[in-house]
N, CA, C and O atoms as a GROMACS GRO file, in nm:
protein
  484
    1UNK      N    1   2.061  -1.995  14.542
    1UNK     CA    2   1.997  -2.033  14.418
    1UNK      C    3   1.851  -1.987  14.423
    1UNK      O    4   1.781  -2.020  14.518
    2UNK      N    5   1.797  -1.902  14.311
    2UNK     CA    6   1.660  -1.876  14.352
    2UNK      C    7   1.571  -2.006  14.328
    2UNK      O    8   1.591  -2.117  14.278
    3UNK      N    9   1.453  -1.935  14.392
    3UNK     CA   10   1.343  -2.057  14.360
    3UNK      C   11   1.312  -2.079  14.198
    3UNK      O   12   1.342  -1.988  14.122
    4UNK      N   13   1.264  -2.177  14.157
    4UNK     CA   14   1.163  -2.214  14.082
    4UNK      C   15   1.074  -2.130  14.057
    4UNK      O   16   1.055  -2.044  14.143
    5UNK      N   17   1.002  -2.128  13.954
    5UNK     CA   18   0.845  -2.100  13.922
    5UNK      C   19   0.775  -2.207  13.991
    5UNK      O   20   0.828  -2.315  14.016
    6UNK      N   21   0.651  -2.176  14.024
    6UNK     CA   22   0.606  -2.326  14.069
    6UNK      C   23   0.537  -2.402  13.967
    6UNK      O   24   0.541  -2.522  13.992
    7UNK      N   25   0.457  -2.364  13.830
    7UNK     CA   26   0.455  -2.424  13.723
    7UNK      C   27   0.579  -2.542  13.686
    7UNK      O   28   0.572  -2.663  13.666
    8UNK      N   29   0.695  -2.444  13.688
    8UNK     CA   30   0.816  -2.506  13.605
    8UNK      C   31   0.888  -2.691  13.723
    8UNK      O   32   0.953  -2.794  13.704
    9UNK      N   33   0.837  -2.640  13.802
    9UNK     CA   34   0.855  -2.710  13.920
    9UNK      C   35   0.735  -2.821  13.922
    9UNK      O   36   0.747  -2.942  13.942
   10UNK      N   37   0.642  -2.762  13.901
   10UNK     CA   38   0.501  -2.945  13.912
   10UNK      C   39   0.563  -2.972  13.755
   10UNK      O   40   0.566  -3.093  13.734
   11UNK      N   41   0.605  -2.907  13.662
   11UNK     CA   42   0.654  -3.030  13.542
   11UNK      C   43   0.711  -3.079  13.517
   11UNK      O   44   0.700  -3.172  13.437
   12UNK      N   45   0.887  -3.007  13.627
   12UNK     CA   46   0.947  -3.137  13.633
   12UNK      C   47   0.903  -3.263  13.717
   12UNK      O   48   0.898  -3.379  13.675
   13UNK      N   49   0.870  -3.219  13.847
   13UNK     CA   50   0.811  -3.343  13.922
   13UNK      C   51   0.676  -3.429  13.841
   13UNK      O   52   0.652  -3.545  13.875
   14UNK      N   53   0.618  -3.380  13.765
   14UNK     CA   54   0.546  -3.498  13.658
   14UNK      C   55   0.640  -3.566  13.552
   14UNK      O   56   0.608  -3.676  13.509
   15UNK      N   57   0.763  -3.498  13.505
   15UNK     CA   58   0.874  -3.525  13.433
   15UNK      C   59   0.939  -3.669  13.519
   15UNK      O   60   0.938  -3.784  13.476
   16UNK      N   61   0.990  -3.622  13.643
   16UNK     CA   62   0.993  -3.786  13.738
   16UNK      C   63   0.938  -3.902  13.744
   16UNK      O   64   0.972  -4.020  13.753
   17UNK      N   65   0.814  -3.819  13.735
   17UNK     CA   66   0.740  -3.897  13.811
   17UNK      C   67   0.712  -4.014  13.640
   17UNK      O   68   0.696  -4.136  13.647
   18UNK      N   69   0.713  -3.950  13.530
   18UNK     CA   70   0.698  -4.046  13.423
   18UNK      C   71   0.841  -4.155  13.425
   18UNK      O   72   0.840  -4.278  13.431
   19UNK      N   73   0.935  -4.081  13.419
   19UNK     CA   74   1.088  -4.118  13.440
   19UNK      C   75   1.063  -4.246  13.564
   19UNK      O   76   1.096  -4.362  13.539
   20UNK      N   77   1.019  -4.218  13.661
   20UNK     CA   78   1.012  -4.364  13.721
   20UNK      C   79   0.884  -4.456  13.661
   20UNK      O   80   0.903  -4.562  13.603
   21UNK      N   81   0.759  -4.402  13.684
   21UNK     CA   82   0.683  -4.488  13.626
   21UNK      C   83   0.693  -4.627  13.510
   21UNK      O   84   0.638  -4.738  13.507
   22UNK      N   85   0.822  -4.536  13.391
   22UNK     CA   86   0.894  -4.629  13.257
   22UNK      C   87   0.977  -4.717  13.341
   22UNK      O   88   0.987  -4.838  13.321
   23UNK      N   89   1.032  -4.657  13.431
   23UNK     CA   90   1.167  -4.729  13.447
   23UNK      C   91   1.106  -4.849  13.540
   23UNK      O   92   1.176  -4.950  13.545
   24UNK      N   93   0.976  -4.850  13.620
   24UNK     CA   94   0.913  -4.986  13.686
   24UNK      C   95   0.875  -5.058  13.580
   24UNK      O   96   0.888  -5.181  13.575
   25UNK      N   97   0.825  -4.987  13.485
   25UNK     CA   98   0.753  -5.075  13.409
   25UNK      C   99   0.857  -5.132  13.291
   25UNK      O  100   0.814  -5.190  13.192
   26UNK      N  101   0.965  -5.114  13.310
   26UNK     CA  102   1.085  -5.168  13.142
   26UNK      C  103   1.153  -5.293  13.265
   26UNK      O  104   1.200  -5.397  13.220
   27UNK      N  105   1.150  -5.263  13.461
   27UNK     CA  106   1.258  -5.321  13.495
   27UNK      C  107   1.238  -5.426  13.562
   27UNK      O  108   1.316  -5.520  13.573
   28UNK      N  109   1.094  -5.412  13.628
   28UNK     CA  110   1.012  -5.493  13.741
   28UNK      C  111   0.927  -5.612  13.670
   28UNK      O  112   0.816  -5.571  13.633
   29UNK      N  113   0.951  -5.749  13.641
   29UNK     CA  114   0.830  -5.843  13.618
   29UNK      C  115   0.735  -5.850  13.692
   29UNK      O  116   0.635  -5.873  13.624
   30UNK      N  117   0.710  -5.843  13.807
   30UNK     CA  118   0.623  -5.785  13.915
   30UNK      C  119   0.499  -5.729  13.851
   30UNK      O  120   0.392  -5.782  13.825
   31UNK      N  121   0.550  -5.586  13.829
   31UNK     CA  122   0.445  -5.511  13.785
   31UNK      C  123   0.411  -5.518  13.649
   31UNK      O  124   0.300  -5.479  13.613
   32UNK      N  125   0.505  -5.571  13.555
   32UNK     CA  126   0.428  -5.637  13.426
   32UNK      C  127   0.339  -5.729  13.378
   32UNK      O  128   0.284  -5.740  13.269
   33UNK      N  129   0.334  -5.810  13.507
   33UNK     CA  130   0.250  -5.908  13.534
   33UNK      C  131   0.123  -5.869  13.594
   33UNK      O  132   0.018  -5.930  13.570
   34UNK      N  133   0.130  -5.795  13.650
   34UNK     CA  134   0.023  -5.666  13.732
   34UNK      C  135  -0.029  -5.616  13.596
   34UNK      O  136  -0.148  -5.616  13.563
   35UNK      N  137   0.076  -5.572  13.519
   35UNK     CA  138  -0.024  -5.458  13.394
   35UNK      C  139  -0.102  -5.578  13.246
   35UNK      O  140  -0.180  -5.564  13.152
   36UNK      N  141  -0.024  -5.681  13.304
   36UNK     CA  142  -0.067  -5.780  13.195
   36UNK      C  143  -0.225  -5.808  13.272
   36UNK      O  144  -0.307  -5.766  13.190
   37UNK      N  145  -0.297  -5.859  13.390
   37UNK     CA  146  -0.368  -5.867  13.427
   37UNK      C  147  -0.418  -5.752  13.397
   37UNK      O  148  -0.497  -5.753  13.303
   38UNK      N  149  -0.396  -5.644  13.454
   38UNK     CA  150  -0.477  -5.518  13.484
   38UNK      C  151  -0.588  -5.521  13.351
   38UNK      O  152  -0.711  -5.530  13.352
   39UNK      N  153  -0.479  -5.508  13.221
   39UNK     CA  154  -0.526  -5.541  13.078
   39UNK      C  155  -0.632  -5.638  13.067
   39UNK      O  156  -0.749  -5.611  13.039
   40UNK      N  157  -0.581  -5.767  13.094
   40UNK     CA  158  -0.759  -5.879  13.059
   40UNK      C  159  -0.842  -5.804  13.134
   40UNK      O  160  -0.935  -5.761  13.065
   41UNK      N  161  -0.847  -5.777  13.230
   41UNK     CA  162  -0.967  -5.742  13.314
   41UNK      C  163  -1.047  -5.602  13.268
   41UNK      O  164  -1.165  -5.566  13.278
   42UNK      N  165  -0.926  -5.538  13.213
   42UNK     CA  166  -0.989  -5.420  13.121
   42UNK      C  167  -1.108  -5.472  12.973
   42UNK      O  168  -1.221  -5.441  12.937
   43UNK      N  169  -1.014  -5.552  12.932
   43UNK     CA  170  -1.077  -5.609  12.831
   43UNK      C  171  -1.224  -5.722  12.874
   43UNK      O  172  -1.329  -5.737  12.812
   44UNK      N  173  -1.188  -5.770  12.970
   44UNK     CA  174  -1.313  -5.846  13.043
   44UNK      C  175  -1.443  -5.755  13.088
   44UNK      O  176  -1.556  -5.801  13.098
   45UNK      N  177  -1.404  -5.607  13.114
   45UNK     CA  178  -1.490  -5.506  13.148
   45UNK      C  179  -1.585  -5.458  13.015
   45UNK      O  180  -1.707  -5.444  13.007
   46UNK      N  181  -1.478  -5.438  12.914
   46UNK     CA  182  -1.559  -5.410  12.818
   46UNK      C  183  -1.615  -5.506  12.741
   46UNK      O  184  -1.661  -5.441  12.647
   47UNK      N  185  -1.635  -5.599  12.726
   47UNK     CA  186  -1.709  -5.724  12.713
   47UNK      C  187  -1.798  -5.716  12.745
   47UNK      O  188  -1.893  -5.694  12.671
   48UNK      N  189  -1.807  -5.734  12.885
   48UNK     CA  190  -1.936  -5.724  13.007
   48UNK      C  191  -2.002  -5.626  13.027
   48UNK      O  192  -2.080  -5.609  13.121
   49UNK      N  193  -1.976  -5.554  12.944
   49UNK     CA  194  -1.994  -5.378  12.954
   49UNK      C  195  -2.060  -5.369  13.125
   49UNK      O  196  -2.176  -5.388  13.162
   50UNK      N  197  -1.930  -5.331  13.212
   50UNK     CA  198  -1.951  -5.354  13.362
   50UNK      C  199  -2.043  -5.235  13.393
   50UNK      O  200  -2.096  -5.196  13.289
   51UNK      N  201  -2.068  -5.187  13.467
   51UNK     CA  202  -2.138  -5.083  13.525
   51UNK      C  203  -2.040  -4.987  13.544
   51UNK      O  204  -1.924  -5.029  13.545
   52UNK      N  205  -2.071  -4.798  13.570
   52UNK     CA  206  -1.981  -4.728  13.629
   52UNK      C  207  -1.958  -4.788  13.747
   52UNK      O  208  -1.838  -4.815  13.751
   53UNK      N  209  -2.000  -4.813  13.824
   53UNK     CA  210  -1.932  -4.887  13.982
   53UNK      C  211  -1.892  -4.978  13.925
   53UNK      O  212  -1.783  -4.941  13.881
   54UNK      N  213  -1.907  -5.060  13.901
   54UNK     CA  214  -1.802  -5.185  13.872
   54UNK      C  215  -1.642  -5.108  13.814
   54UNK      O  216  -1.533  -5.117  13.869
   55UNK      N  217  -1.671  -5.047  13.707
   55UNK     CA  218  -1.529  -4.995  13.652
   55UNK      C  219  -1.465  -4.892  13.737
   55UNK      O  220  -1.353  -4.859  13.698
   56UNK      N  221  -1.507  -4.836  13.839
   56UNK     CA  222  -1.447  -4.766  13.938
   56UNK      C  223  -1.411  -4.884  14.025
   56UNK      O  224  -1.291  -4.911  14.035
   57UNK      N  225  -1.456  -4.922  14.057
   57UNK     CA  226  -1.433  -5.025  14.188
   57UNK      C  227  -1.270  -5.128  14.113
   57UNK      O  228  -1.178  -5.184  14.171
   58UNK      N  229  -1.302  -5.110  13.966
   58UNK     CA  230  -1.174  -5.233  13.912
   58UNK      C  231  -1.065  -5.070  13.895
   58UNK      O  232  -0.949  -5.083  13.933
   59UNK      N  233  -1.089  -4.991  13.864
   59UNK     CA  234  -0.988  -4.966  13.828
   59UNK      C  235  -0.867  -4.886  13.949
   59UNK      O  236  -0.750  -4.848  13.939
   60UNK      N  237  -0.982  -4.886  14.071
   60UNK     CA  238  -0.886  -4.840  14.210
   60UNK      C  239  -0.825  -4.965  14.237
   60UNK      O  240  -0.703  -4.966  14.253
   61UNK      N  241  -0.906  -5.102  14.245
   61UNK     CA  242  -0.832  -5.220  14.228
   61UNK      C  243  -0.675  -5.236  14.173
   61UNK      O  244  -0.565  -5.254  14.226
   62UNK      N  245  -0.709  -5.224  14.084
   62UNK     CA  246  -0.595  -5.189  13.903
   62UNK      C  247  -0.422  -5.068  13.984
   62UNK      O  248  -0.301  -5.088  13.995
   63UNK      N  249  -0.492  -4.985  14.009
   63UNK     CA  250  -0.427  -4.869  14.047
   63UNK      C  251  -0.356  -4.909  14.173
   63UNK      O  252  -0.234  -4.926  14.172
   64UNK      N  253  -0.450  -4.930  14.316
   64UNK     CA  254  -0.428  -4.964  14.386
   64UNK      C  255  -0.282  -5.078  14.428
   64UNK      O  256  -0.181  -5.056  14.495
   65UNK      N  257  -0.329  -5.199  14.356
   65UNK     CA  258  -0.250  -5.276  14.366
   65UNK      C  259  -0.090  -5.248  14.260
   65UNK      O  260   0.021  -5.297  14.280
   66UNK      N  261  -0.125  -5.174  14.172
   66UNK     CA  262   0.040  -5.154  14.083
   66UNK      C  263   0.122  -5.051  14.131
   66UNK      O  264   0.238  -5.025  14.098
   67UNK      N  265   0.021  -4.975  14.247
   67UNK     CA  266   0.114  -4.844  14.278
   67UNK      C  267   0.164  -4.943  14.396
   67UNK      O  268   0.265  -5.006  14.365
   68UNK      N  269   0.115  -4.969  14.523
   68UNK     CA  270   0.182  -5.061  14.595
   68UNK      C  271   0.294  -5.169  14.587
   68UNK      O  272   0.361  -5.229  14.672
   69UNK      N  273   0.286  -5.169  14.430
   69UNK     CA  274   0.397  -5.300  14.392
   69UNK      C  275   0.525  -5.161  14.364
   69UNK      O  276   0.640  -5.170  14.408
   70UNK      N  277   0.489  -5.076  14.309
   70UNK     CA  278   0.628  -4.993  14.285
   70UNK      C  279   0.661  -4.909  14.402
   70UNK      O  280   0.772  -4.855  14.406
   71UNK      N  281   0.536  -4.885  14.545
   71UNK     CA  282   0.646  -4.881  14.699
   71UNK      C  283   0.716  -4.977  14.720
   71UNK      O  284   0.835  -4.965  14.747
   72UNK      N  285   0.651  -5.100  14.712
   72UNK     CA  286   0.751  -5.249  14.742
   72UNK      C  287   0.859  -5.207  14.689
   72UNK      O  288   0.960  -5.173  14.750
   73UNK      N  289   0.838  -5.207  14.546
   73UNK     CA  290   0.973  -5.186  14.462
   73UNK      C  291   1.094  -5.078  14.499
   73UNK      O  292   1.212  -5.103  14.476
   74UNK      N  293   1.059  -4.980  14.547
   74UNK     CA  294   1.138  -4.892  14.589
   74UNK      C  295   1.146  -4.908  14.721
   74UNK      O  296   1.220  -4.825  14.774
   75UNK      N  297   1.088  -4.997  14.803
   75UNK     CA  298   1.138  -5.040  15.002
   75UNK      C  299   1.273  -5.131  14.960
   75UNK      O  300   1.382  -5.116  15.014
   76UNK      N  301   1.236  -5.253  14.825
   76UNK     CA  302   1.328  -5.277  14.823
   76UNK      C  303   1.494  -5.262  14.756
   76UNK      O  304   1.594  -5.330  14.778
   77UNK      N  305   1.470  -5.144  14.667
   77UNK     CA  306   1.542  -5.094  14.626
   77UNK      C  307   1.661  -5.025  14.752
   77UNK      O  308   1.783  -5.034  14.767
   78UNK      N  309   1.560  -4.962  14.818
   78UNK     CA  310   1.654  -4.876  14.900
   78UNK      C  311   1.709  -4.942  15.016
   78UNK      O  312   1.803  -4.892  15.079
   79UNK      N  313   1.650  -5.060  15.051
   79UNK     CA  314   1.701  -5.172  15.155
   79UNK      C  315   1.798  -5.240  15.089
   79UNK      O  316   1.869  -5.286  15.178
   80UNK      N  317   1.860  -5.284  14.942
   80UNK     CA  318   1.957  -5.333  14.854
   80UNK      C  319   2.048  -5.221  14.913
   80UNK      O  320   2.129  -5.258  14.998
   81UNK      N  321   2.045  -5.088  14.880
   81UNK     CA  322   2.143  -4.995  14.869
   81UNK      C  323   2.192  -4.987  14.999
   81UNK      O  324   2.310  -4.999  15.033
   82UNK      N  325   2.073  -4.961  15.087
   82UNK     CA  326   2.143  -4.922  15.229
   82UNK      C  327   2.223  -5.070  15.330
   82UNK      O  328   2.291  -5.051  15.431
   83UNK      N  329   2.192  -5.211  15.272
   83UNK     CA  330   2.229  -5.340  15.278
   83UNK      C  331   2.194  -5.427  15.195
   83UNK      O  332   2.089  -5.489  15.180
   84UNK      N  333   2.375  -5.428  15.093
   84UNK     CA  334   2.327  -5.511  14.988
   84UNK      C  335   2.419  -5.653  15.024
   84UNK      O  336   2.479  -5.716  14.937
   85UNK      N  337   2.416  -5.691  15.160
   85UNK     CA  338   2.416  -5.800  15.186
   85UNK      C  339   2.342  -5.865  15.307
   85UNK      O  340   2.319  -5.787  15.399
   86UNK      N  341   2.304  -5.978  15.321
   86UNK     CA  342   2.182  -6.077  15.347
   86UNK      C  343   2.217  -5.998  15.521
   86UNK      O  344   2.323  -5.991  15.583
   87UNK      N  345   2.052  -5.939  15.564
   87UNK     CA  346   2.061  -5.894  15.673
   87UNK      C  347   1.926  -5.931  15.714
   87UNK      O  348   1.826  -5.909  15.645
   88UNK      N  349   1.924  -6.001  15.855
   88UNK     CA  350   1.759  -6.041  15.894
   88UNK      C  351   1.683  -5.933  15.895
   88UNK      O  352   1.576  -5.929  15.835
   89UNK      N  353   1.745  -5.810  15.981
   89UNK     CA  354   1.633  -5.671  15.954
   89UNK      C  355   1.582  -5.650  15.840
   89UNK      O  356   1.461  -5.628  15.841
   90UNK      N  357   1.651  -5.648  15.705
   90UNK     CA  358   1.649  -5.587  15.599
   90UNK      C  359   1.541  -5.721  15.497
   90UNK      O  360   1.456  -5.711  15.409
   91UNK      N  361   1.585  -5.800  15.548
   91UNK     CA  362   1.454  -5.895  15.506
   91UNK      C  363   1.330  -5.910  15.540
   91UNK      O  364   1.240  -5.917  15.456
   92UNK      N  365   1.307  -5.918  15.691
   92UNK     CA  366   1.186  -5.853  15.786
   92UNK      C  367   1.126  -5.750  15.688
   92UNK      O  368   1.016  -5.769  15.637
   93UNK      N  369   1.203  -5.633  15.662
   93UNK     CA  370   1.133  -5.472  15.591
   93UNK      C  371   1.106  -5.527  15.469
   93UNK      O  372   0.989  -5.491  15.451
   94UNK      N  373   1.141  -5.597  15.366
   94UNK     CA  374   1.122  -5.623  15.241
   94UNK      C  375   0.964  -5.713  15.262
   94UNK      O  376   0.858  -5.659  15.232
   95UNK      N  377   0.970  -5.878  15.326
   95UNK     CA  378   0.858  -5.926  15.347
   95UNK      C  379   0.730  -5.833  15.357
   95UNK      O  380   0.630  -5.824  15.286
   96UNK      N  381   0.777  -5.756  15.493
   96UNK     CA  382   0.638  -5.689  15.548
   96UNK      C  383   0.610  -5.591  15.400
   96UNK      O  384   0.491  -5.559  15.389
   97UNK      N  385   0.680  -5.553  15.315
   97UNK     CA  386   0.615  -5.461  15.195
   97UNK      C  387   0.558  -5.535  15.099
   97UNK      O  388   0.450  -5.501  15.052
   98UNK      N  389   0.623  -5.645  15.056
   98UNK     CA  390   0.570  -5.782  14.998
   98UNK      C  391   0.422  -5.815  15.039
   98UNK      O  392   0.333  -5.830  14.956
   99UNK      N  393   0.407  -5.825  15.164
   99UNK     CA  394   0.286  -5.835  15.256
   99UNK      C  395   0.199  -5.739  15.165
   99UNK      O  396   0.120  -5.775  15.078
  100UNK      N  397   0.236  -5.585  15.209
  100UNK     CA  398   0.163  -5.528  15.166
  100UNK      C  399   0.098  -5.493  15.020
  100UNK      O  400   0.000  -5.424  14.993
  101UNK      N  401   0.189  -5.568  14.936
  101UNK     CA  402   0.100  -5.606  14.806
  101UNK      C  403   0.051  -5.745  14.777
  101UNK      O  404   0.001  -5.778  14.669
  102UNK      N  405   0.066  -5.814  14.866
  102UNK     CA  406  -0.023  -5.958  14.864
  102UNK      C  407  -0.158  -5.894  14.911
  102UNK      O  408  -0.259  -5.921  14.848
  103UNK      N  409  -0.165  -5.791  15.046
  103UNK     CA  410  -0.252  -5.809  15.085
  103UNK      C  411  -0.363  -5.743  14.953
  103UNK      O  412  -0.458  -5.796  14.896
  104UNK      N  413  -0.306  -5.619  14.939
  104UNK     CA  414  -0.408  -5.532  14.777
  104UNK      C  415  -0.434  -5.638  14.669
  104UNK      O  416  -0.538  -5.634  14.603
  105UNK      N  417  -0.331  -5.744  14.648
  105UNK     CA  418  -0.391  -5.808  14.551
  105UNK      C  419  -0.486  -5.890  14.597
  105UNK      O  420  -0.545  -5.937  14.500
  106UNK      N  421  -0.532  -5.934  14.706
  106UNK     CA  422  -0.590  -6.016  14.767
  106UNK      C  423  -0.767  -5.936  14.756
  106UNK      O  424  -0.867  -5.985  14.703
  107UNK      N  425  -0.759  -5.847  14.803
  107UNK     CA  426  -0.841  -5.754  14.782
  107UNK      C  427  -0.912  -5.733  14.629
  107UNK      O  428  -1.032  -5.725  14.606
  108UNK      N  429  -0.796  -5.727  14.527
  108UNK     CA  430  -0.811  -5.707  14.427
  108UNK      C  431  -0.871  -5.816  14.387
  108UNK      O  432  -0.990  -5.792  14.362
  109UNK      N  433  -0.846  -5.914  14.370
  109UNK     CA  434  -0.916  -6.055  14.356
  109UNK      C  435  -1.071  -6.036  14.360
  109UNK      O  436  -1.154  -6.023  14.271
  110UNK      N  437  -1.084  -6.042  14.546
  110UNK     CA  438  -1.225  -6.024  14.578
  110UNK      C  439  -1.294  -5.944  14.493
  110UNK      O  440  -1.393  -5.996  14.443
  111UNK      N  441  -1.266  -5.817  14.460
  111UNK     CA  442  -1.344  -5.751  14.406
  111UNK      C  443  -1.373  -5.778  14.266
  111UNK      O  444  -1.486  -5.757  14.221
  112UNK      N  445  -1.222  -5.848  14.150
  112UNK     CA  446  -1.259  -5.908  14.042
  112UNK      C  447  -1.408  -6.030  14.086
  112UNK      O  448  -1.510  -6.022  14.017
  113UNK      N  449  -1.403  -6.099  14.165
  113UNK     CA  450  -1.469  -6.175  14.197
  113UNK      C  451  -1.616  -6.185  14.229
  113UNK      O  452  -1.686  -6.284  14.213
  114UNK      N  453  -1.657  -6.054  14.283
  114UNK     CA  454  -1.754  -5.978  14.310
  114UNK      C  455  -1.851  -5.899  14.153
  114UNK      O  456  -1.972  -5.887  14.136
  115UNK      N  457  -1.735  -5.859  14.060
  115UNK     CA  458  -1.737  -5.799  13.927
  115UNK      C  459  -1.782  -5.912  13.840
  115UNK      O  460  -1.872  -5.888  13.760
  116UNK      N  461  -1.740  -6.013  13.844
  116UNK     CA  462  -1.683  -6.106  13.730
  116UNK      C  463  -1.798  -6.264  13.781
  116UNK      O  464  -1.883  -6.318  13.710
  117UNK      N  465  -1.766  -6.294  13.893
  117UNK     CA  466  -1.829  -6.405  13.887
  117UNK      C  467  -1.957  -6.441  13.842
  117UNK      O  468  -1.984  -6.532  13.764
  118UNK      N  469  -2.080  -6.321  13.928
  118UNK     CA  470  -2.211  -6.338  13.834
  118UNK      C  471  -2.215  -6.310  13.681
  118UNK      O  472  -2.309  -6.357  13.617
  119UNK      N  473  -2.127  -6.243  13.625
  119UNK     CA  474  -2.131  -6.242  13.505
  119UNK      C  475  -2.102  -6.397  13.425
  119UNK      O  476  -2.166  -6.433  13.326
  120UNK      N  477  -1.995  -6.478  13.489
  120UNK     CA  478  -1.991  -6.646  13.440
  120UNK      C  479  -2.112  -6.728  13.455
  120UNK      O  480  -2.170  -6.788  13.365
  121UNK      N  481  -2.137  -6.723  13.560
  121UNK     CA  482  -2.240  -6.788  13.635
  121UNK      C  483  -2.406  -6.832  13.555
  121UNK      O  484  -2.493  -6.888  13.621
   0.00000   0.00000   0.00000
C-alpha cells in the first residue's frame, strides 16, 4: 500500500483526534464536570480581567487537568477491554490514573486559589 501524503495524513490524525475529543466530551461526566468548571473560571477571569499570567497559568490548569482526565479515561477504557471482570491488578492501574487526575486537579485548585483568592479578599 503506498504511503500517504503527509499533509493528507496530519488531517486525518486531527480528524481523530476531534472524533475522540466529541466522543469524551458526549460520554464521560468526568470531564463535563471539568468543562463545566473550566467555564466559571473562564468567566471568573473575565470579570477580574486576570492578568496575561494569570490566564496562562489558568488555562494550562484548564488544559492540563481535562487532558489527564481523558488518559484516565482511556487507561480505563482499555483495562475494561483487556479485563472486563473485577481484577485486583486492573484496579491498582485504574486508581493510580485516577491518582493522576486528583493529583492535576489538586494543583489546579491551588493555582485557582492563588488567581482568585486576592481578588475576594
Amino acid at each position: 500500500m503506498p504511503k500517504e501524503p503527509f499533509l493528507i495524513n496530519r488531517l486525518k490524525s486531527i480528524g481523530y483526534a476531534f472524533k475522540g475529543l466529541f466522543i469524551l466530551l458526549r460520554t464521560e461526566a468526568s470531564i463535563q464536570i471539568q468543562l463545566c468548571i473550566g467555564t466559571m473560571v473562564t468567566a471568573l477571569g473575565l470579570y477580574f480581567n486576570i492578568s496575561t499570567t494569570e490566564w496562562a497559568l489558568q488555562c494550562l490548569s484548564i488544559g492540563l487537568v481535562m487532558g489527564i482526565e481523558g488518559l484516565n479515561t482511556a487507561v480505563e477504557k482499555i483495562a475494561d477491554y483487556i479485563q472486563p471482570n473485577f481484577d485486583k491488578k486492573i484496579g491498582l492501574i485504574k486508581d493510580i490514573s485516577a491518582g493522576a487526575v486528583m493529583l492535576a486537579s489538586i494543583i489546579a485548585v491551588i493555582v485557582g486559589l492563588l488567581i482568585y483568592l486576592p481578588k475576594f479578599v
